[in-house]
C-alpha positions in Angstrom: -22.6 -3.4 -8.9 -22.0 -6.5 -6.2 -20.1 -6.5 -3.5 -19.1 -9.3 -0.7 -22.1 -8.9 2.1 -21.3 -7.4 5.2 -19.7 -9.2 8.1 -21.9 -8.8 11.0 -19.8 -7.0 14.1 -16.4 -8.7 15.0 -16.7 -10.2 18.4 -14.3 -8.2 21.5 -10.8 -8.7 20.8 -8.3 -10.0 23.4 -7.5 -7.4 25.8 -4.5 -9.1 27.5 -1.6 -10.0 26.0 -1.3 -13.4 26.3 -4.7 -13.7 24.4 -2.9 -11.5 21.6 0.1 -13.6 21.2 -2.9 -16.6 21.2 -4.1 -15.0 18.2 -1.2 -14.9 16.6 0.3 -18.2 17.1 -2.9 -19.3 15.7 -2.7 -16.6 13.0 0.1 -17.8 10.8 -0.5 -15.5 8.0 -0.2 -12.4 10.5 2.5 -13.5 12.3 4.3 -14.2 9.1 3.3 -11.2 7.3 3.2 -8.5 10.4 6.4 -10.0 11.4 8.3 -9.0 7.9 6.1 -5.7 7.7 7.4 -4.6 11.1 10.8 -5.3 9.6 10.8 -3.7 6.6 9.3 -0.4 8.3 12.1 -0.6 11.3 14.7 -0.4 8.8 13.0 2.3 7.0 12.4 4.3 10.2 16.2 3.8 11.2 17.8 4.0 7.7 20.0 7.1 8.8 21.4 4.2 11.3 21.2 1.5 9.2 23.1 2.3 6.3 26.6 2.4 6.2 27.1 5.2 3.7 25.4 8.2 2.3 22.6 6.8 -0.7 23.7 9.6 -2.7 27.7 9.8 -2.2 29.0 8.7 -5.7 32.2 7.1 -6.0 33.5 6.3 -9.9 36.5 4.4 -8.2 34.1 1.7 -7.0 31.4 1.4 -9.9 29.4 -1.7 -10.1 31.8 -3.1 -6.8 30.5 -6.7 -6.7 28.6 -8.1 -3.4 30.7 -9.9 -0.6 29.9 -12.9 -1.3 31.7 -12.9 -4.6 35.7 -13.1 -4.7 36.6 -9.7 -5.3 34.0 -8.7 -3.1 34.5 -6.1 -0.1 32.5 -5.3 3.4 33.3 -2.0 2.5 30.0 -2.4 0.1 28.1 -5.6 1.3 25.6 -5.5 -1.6 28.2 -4.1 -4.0 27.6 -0.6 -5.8 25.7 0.1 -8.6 27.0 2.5 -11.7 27.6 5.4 -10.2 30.1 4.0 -7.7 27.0 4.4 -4.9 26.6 2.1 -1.4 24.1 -0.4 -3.1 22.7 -1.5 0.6 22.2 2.2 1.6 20.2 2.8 -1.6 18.1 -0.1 -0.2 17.8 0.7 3.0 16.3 4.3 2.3 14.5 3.1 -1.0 12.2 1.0 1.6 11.2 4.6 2.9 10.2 5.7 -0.7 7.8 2.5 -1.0 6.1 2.9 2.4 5.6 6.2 2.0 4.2 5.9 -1.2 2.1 2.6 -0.4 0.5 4.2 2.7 0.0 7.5 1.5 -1.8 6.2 -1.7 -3.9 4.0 0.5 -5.0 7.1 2.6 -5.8 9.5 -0.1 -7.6 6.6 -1.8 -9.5 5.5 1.2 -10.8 9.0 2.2 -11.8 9.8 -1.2 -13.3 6.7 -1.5 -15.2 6.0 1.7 -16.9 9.5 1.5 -17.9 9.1 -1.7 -19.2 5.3 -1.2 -20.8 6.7 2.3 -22.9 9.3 0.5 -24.0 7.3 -2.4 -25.3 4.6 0.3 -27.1 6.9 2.6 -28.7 9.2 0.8 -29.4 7.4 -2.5 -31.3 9.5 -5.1 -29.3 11.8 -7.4 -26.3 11.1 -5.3 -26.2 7.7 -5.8 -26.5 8.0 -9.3 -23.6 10.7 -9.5 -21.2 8.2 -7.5 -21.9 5.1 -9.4 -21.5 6.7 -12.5 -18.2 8.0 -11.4 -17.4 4.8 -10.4 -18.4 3.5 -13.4 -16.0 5.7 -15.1 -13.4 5.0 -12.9 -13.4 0.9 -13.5 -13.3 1.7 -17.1 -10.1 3.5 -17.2 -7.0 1.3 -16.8 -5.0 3.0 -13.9 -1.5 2.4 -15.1 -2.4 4.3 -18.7 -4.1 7.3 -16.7 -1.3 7.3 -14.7 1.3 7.1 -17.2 -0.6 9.8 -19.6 -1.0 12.1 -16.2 2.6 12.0 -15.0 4.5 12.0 -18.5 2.0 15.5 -18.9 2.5 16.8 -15.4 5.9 15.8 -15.1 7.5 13.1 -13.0 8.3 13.5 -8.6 7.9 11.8 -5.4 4.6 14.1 -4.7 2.9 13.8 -8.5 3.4 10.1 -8.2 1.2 10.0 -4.9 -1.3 12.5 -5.8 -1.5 10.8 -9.1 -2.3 7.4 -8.0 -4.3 8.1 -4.6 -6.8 10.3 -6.9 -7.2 7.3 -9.5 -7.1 4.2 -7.1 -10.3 5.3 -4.9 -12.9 3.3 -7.3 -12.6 0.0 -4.8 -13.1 1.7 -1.5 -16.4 3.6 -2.6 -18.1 0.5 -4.1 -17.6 -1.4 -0.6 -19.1 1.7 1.6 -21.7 2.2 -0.9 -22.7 -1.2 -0.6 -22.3 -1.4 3.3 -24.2 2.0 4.0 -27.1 0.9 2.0 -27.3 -2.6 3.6 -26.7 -1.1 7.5 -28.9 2.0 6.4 -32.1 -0.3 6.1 -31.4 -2.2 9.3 -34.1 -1.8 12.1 -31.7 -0.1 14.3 -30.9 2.7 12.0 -34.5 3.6 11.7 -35.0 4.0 15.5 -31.6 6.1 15.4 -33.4 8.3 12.9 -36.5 8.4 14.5 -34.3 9.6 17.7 -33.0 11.9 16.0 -29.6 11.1 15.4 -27.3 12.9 13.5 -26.3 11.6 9.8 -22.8 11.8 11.1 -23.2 9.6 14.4 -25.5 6.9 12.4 -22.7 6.8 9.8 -20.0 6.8 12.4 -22.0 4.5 15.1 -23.6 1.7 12.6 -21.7 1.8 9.2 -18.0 2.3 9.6 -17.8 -1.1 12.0 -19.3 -3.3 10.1 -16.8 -2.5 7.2 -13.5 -2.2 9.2 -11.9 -5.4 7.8 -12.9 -5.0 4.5 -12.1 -1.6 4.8 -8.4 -3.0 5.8 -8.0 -5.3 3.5 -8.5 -3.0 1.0 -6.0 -0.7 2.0 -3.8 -3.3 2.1 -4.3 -4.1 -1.8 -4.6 -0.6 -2.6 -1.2 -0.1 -0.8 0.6 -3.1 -2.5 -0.8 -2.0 -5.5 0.6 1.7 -5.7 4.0 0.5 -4.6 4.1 -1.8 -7.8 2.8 1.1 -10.1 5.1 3.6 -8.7 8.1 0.7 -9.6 6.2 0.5 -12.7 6.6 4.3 -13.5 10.2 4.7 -11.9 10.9 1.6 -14.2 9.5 4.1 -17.2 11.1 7.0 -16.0 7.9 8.8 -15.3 7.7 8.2 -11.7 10.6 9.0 -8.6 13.3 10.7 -10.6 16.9 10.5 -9.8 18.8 10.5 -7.4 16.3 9.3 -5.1 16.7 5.8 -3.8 13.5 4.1 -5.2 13.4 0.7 -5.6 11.6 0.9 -9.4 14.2 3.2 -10.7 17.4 1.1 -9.0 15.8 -1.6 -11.5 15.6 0.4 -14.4 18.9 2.4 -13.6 20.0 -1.4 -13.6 18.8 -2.6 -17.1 22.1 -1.8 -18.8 24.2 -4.1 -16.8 21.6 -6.7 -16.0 24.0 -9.2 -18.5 27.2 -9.2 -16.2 25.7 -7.0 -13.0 22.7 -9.3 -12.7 22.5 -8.3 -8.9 21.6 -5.0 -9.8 18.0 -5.6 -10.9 17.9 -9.2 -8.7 18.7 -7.0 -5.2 15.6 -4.1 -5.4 13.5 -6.7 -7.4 13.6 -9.2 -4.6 13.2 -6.5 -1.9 10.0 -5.2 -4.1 8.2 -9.2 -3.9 9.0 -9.5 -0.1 7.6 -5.9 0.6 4.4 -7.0 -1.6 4.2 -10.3 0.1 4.6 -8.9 3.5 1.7 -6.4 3.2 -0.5 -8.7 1.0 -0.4 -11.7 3.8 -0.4 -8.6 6.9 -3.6 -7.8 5.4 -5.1 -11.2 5.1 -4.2 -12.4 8.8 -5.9 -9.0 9.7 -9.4 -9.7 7.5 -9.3 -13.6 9.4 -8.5 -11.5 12.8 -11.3 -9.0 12.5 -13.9 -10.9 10.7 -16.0 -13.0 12.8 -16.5 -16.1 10.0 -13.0 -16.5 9.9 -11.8 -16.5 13.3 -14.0 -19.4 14.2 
C-alpha cells in the first residue's frame, strides 16, 4: 500500500493581511475556487433571504412556468417552476444547503473514522496494523456507489441514512494517508527522544504526526466532500437518496427527466449548479494543498 511521502512542515503563514491577499493574488486556483465556495455557502446560509418564495409552496396554476429570459417568461419565477407549480430559484437556493451539508458532513465522519484508524495502524504496528490494512483492503475492493445503493435501497432512503451511509463507506482514503504518515514520522529521531521523555502517545501523535499531514489531510476532504455530493445526486437521481419534497439538487434532476424534451432547463439549471459546486470545492482544495505545502508555494 503506497502513498505520496510526507511534506516536511509548511513554513509560517502570513500573519498580516496584506501578506494574505499576496497569497492569493498569487494563488489563482484559491482565489478562484474560495471565491465561488464562499458564494455558494453565503447563499446557502441566507437562503430564508434569498429566495423569493417558499421551496415547498406548490402552485398547479404555474407548472413548468418558463425562465425570464424566454417570451412568456415572468419575474414572478426568474428560473421558471418545475412540475409542481414550485419557485424553481428557491428550490435552488435551499438545495445548495442540502449539498453542503451533505459534502461536509460526509467529509467529517469519513475523516474521523479514517484518521484514527490510519493513526493506530501507523503507531503501533503489530496486530493493529494488520487489522486496519485489511479493512482497508476490504474497503478498496467494494465499489462505494453499489454498497451504497444496496445499503440505502435496504435501510430505506433520508437526508440522515444518506450521510451516515456514505461517511461510514468513504473513510478507506484518509486511513491509508495517516497510516503511511504515522509510520514515516514515528521512526524520525525526534519521536524517539519524545518517547524516551516520556511523552504521551497522544501528544507525539498530536505534536509530530497530525502537521505533517494537514494538506494532504485537506485535500482529501476536499475530494471526499466533492465526491459524496455527486453520490448523494447519484442516489436522489435513483430515488434512493433525499426523498421528496426536499430541495436536493439530484432529485430536481431526476424529478426533471420527464420533461427534459420541451423543459430542458429543468435538468440544465440543478445540473449546472451541481458542476460549479464540484469545481468550486475541487479547485478550493487545490489552491489550499499549493498554500500549505512547502514544495508548492516556492
Amino acid at each position: 500500500m503506497q502513498t505520496p511521502a510526507i511534506p516536511s512542515p509548511a513554513p509560517a503563514l502570513p500573519k498580516s493581511s496584506r501578506g494574505w491577499l499576496r497569497h492569493l493574488r498569487r494563488n489563482k486556483a484559491l482565489s478562484v475556487g474560495g471565491g465561488l465556495l464562499l458564494f455558494i455557502v453565503l447563499v446557502a446560509v441566507f437562503a430564508p433571504w434569498l429566495a423569493p418564495h417558499d421551496p415547498y409552496f406548490q402552485d398547479l396554476a404555474y407548472r413548468t412556468a418558463v425562465p425570464v429570459w424566454y417570451e412568456k417568461g415572468s419575474w414572478l419565477h426568474p428560473l421558471g417552476t418545475d412540475q409542481l407549480g414550485r419557485d424553481y430559484l428557491s428550490r435552488l437556493i435551499y438545495g445548495a444547503r442540502i449539498s453542503l451539508l451533505i459534502g461536509a458532513s460526509v467529509a467529517l465522519i469519513s475523516g474521523l473514522i479514517g484518521t484514527a484508524m490510519g493513526m493506530a495502524a501507523g503507531y503501533f504496528g503489530g496486530k493493529v496494523d494488520m487489522v486496519v490494512s485489511f479493512l482497508i483492503t476490504t474497503r478498496l475492493s467494494l465499489p462505494v456507489i453499489l454498497v451504497a445503493l444496496a445499503t440505502v435501497a435496504l435501510v430505506g432512503g433520508s437526508l440522515w441514512v444518506v450521510i451516515l451511509v456514505l461517511g461510514l463507506l468513504k473513510w478507506d482514503r484518509f486511513a491509508v494517508v495517516m497510516r503511511s504518515a504515522t509510520q514515516q514520522v514515528r521512526s524520525l529521531e525526534y519521536v524517539a527522544a519524545a518517547q524516551a521523555a516520556g511523552a504521551s502517545t497522544w501528544r507525539i501523535i498530536r505534536g509530530e504526526v497530525l502537521p505533517n499531514v494537514v494538506p494532504q489531510l485537506i485535500v482529501i476532504a476536499t475530494l471526499e466532500a466533492a465526491s459524496a455530493i455527486l453520490l448523494e445526486a447519484a442516489l436522489s437521481f435513483l430515488g434512493l437518496g433525499v426523498q421528496p419534497p426536499l430541495p436536493s439538487w439530484g432529485l430536481m434532476i431526476s424529478e426533471a427527466k420527464a420533461y427534459m424534451f420541451f423543459s430542458f432547463w429543468l435538468i440544465a439549471i440543478p445540473g449546472s449548479a451541481l458542476a460549479v459546486l464540484i469545481f468550486a470545492i475541487n479547485l478550493a482544495g487545490d489552491g489550499l494543498h499549493q498554500l500549505l505545502t512547502p514544495q508548492e508555494r516556492s
